[in-house]
C-alpha positions as semicolon CSV with decimal commas, in nm:
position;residue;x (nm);y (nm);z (nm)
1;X;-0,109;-0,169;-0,866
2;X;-0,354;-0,393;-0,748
3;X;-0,309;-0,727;-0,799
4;X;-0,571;-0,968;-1,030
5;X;-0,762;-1,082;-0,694
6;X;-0,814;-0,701;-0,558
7;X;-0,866;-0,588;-0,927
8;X;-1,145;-0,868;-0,954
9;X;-1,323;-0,790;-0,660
10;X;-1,348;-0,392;-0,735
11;X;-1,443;-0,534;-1,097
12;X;-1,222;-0,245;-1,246
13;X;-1,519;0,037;-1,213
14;X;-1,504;0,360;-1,309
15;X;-1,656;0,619;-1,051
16;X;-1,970;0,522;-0,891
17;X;-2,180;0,533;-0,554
18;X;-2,425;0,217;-0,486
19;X;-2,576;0,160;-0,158
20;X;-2,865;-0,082;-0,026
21;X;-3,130;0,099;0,123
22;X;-2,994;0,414;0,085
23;X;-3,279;0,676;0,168
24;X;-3,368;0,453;0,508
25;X;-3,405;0,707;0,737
26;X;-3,132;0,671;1,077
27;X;-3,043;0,337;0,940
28;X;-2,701;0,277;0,813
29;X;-2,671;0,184;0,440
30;X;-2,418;0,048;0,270
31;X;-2,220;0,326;-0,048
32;X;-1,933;0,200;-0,217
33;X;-1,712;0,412;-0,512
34;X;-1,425;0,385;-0,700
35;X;-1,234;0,645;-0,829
36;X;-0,836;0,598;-1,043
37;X;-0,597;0,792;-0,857
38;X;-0,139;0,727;-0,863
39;X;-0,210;0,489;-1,104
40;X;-0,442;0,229;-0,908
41;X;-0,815;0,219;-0,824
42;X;-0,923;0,329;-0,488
43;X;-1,194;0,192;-0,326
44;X;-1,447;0,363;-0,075
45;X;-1,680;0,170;0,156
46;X;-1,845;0,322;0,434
47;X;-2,207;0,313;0,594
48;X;-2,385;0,687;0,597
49;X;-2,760;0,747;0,679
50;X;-2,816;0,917;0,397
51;X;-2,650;0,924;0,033
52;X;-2,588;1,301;0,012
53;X;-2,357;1,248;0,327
54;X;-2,221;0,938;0,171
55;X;-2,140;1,125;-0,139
56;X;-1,955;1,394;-0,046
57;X;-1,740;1,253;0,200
58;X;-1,590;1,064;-0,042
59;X;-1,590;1,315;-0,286
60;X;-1,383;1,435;-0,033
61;X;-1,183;1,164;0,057
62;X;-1,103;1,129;-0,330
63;X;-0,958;1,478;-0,350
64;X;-0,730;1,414;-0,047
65;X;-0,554;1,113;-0,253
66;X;-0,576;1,327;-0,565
67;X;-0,415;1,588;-0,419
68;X;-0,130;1,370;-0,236
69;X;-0,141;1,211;-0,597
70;X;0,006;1,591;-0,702
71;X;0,281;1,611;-0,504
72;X;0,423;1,248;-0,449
73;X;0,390;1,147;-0,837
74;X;0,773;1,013;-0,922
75;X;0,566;0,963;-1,321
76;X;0,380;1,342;-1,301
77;X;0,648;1,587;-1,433
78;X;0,470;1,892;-1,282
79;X;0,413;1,691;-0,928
80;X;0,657;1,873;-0,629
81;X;0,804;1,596;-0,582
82;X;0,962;1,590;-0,953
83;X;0,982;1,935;-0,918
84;X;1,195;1,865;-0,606
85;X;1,446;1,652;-0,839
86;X;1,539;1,955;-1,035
87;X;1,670;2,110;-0,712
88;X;1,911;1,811;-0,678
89;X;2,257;1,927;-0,618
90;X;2,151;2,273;-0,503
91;X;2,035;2,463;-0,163
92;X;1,758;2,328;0,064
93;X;1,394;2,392;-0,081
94;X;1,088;2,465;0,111
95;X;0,830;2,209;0,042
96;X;0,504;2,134;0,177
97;X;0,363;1,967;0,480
98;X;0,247;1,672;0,309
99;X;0,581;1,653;0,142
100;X;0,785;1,677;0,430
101;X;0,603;1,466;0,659
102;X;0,656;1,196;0,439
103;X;1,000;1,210;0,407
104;X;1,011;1,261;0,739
105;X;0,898;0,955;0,776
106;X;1,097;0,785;0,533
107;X;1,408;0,866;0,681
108;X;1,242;0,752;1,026
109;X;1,164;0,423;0,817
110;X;1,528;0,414;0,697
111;X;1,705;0,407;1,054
112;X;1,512;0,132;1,151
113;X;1,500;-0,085;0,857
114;X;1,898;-0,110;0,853
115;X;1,832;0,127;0,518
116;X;1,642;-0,144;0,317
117;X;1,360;0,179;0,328
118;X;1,518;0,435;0,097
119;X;1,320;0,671;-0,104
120;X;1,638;0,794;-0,251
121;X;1,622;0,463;-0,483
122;X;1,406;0,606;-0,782
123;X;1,792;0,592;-1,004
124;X;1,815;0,222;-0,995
125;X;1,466;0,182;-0,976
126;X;1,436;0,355;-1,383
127;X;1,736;0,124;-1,461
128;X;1,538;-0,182;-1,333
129;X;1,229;-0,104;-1,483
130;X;1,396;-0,069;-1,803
131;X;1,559;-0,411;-1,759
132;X;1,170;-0,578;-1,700
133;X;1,082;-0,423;-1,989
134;X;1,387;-0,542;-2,224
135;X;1,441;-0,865;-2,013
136;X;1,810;-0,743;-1,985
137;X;1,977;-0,681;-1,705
138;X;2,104;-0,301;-1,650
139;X;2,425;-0,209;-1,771
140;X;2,673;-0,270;-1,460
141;X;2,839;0,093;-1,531
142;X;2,548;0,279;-1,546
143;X;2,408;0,070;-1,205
144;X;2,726;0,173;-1,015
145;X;2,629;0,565;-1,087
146;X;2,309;0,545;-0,986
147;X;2,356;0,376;-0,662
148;X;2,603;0,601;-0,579
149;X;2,291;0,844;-0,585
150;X;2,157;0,644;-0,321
151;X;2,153;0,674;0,093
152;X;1,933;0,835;0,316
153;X;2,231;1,068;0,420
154;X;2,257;1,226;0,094
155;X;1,852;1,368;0,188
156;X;1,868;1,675;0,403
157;X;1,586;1,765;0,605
158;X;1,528;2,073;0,848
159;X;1,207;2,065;1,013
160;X;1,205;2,436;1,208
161;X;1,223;2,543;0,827
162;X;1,041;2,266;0,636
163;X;1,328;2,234;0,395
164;X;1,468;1,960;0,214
165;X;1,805;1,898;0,045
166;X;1,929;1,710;-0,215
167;X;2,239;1,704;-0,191
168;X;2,367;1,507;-0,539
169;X;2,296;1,640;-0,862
170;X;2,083;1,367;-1,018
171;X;1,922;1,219;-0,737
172;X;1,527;1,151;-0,746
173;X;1,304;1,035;-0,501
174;X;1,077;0,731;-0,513
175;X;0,784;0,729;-0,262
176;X;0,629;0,485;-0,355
177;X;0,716;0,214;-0,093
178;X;0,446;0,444;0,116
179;X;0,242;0,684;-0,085
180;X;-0,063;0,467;-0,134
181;X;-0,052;0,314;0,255
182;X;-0,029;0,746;0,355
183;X;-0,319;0,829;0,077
184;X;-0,564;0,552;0,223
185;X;-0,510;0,650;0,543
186;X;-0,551;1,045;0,509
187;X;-0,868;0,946;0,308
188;X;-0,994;0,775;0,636
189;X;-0,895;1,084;0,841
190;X;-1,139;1,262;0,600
191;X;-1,419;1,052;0,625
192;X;-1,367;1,079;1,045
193;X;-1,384;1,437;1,004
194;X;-1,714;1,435;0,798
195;X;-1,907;1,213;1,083
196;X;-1,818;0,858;0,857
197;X;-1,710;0,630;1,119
198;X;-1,733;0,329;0,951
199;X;-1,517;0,296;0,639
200;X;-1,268;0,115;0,453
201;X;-1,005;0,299;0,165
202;X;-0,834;0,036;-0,051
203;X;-0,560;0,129;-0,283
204;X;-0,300;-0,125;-0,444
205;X;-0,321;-0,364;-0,170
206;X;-0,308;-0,112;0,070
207;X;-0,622;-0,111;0,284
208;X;-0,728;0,084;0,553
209;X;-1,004;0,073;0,730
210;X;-1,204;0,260;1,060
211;X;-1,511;0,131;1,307
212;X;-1,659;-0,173;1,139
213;X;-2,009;-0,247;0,953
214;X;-2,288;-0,234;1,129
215;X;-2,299;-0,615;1,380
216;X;-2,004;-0,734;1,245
217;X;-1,690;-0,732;1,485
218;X;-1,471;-0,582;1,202
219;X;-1,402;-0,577;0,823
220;X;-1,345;-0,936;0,668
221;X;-1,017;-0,911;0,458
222;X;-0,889;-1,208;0,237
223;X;-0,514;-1,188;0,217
224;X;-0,375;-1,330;-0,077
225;X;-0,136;-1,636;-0,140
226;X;0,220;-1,667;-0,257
227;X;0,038;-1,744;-0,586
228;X;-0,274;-1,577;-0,604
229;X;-0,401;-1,653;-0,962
230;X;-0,351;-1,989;-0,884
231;X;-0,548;-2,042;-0,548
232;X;-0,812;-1,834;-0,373
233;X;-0,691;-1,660;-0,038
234;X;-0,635;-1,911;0,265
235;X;-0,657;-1,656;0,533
236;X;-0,876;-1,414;0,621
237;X;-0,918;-1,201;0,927
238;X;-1,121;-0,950;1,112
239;X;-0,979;-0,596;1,096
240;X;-1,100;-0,256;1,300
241;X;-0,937;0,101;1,315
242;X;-0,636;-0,034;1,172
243;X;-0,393;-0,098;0,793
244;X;-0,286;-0,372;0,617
245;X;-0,104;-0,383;0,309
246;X;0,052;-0,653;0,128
247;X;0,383;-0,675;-0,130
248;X;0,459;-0,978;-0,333
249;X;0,626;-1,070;-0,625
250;X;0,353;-1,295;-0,802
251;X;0,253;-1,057;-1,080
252;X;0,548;-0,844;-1,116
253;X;0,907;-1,018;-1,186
254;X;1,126;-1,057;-1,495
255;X;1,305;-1,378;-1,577
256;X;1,671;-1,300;-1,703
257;X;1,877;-1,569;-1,821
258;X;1,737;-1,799;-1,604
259;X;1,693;-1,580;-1,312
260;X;1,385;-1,439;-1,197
261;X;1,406;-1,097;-1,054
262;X;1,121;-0,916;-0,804
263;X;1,026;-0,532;-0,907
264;X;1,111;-0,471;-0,516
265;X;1,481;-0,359;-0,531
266;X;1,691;-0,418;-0,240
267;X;1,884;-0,009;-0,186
268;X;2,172;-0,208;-0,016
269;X;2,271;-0,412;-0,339
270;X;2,109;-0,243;-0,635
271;X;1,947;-0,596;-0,736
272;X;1,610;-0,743;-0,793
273;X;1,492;-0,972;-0,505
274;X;1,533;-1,300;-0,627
275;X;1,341;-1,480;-0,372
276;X;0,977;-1,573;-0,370
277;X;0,759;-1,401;-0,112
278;X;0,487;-1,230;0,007
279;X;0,457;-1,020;0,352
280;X;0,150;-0,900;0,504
281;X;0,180;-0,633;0,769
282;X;-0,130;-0,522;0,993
283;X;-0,031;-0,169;1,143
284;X;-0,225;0,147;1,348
285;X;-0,187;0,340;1,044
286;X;-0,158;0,314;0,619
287;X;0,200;0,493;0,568
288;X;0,362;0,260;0,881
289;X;0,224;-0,071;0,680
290;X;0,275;0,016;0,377
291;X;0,657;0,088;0,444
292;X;0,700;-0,173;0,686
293;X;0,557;-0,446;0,428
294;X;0,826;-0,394;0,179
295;X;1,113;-0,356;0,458
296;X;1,001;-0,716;0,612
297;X;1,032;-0,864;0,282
298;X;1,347;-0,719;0,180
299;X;1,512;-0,795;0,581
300;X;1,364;-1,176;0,555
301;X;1,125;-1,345;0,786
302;X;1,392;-1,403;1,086
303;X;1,523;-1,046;1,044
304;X;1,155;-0,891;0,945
305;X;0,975;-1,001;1,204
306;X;1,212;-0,927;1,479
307;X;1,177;-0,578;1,387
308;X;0,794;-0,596;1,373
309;X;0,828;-0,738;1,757
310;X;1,002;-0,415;1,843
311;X;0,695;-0,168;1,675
312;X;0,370;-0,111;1,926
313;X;0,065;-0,238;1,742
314;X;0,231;-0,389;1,412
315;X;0,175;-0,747;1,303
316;X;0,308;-0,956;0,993
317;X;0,250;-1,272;0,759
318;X;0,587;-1,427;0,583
319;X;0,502;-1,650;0,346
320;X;0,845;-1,770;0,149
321;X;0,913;-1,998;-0,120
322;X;1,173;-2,267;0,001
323;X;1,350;-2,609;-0,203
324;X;1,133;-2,779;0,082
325;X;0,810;-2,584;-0,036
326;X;0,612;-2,280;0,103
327;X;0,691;-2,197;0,448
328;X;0,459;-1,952;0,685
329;X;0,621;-1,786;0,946
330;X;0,378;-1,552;1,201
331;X;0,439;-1,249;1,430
332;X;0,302;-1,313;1,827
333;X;0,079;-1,052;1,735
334;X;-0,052;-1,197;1,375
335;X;-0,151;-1,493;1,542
336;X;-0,346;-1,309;1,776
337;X;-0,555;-1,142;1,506
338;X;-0,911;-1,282;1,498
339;X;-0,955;-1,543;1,175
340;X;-1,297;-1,563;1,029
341;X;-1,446;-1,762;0,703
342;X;-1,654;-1,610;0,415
343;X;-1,938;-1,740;0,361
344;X;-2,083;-1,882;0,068
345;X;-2,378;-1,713;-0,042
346;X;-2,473;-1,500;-0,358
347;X;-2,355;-1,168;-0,405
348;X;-2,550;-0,881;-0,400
349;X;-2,579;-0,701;-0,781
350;X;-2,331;-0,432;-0,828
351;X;-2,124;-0,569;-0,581
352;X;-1,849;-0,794;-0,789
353;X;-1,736;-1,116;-0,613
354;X;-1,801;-1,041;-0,260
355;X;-1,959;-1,316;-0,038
356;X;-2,265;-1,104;0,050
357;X;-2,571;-1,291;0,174
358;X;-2,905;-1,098;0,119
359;X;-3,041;-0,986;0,419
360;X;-2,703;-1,057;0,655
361;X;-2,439;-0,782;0,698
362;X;-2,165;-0,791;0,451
363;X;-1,924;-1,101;0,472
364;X;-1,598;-1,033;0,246
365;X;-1,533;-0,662;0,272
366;X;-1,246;-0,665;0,053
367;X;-0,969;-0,831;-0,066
368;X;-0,577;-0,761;-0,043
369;X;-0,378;-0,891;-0,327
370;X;-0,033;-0,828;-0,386
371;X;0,165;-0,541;-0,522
């Protein structure tokens, strides 16, 4: 779900390919393309010498995330992972390697997230997103059974065999605290493998991105604010061969009886997040910020960032909502991320509201709202 900055900038395109220059012979051009995939656009932008190349590497690219689309769907009834649900209750299954390394993953995620990571929390997630729809709270009896459907140690996994367990009838699995982060990064892998080796995949305010544009020191990315469609983004900052995703609660709350409630669900309690936030984690790869970007929020900024201080290579932004007003709290590695400006200049046709000056390499590469 991109957020209304994100979904501005991409200017909610259907499928397309534009580059400047594109037939320039050895020079790098600019292609850009947008394809729908797990609900959200996802973005392409990489630099080819030629538009056949350009072309069907991301054609490429887009069928990895369409096909990671297949089997981590919780909303596709056919998908393996909802296929996977039916088995609830019963004998390990054999699953897939894409499957499995993602729950492998999760459970990884779990253990050091003090279990606010649980992919196991898709039975109070349908309960809460039938509360945002009805703006009524879910029915305290029926929230009790399906957190007792939830923990990590009810999902079995056996890697010599590449089985998985389920071992409660009626338990589901929600991946969706690092599907899009995983996507955008195996869609990068892809374009490595086809010779593209500068690129950026955005996806639902996950972004990930490889070497940058041609003489620019990395990929420009505006993060947004605790209130994005009020203000434009205050920080932006240089990115290269790493991920960055973002989760807020701007866009998507419900207000029940005078209490507003975030769509992130903490697994420990069953409950909406009442808090305001918004976390920004910078990591070596999409699934590890994507995950890590709702954990941080859920932990807090004291607890949050202690644990990014423990991970190699992660970095995060904590921006909270306080009775004093917004407070900003920074990882020793955020702050050591290079900041940069955009410039104001026109933006090149075609190319939405990016800060592109004609004739200078490209300025604001993307935007990361909130999801």
């Amino acid at each position: 779900m991109f957020a209304a900055l994100l979904g501005a900038w991409l200017g909610l395109a259907t499928c397309t390919g534009a580059a400047s220059n594109p037939d320039s012979a050895g020079k790098l051009s600019r292609f850009e393309f947008v394809k729908t995939h797990m609900g959200s656009s996802f973005k392409i932008l990489l630099y080819s010498t030629d538009a056949a190349t350009a072309r069907r590497a991301s054609r490429l690219a887009f069928d990895r995330i369409a096909a990671l689309d297949a089997t981590l769907s919780d909303y596709q009834p056919e998908s393996e992972l909802s296929r996977l649900a039916l088995k609830a209750g019963g004998p390990a299954v054999a699953v897939s390697a894409d499957l499995f390394d993602i729950l492998e993953r999760s459970k990884q995620f779990h253990a050091r997230t003090e279990g606010v990571f649980d992919v196991t929390i898709a039975p109070v997630g349908r309960l809460w997103r039938r509360a945002r729809r009805d703006h009524k709270l879910p029915d305290p009896q029926k929230l009790a059974e399906a957190r007792a459907l939830v923990g990590s140690d009810k999902l079995l996994l056996d890697s010599r065999n590449q089985t998985v367990q389920l071992t409660r009838p009626g338990m589901r699995l929600d991946v969706g605290g690092i599907a899009k982060g995983y996507a955008s990064q195996a869609a990068i892998d892809v374009l490595r493998s086809q010779g593209i080796t500068r690129a950026l995949v955005g996806g639902a305010g996950d972004i990930v991105v490889a070497g940058p544009p041609p003489d620019a020191a990395g990929w420009t990315i505006a993060i947004a604010g605790l209130n994005p469609s009020e203000a434009g983004p205050e920080t932006y900052i240089l990115l290269k061969n790493a991920a960055i995703s973002t989760s807020g609660d701007a866009e998507r709350f419900v207000i029940i009886a005078g209490h507003r409630y975030s769509h992130i669900i903490n697994p420990v309690t069953g409950m909406g997040v009442e808090d305001r936030a918004s976390v920004t984690v910078v990591a070596p790869d999409g699934g590890t910020a994507d995950a890590l970007e709702t954990s941080v929020y859920l932990l807090g900024p004291e607890r949050g960032l202690k644990l990014i201080e423990t991970m190699p290579g992660t970095a995060a932004l904590y921006v909270r909502s306080t009775p004093d007003g917004i407070r900003t709290f920074e990882s020793s590695r955020f702050k050591k991320i290079p900041r940069t400006k955009p410039k104001a200049a026109a933006g090149r046709p075609g190319s939405g509201n990016s800060t592109v000056a004609p004739g200078t390499p490209p300025v604001l590469e993307n935007a990361i709202g909130q999801r």
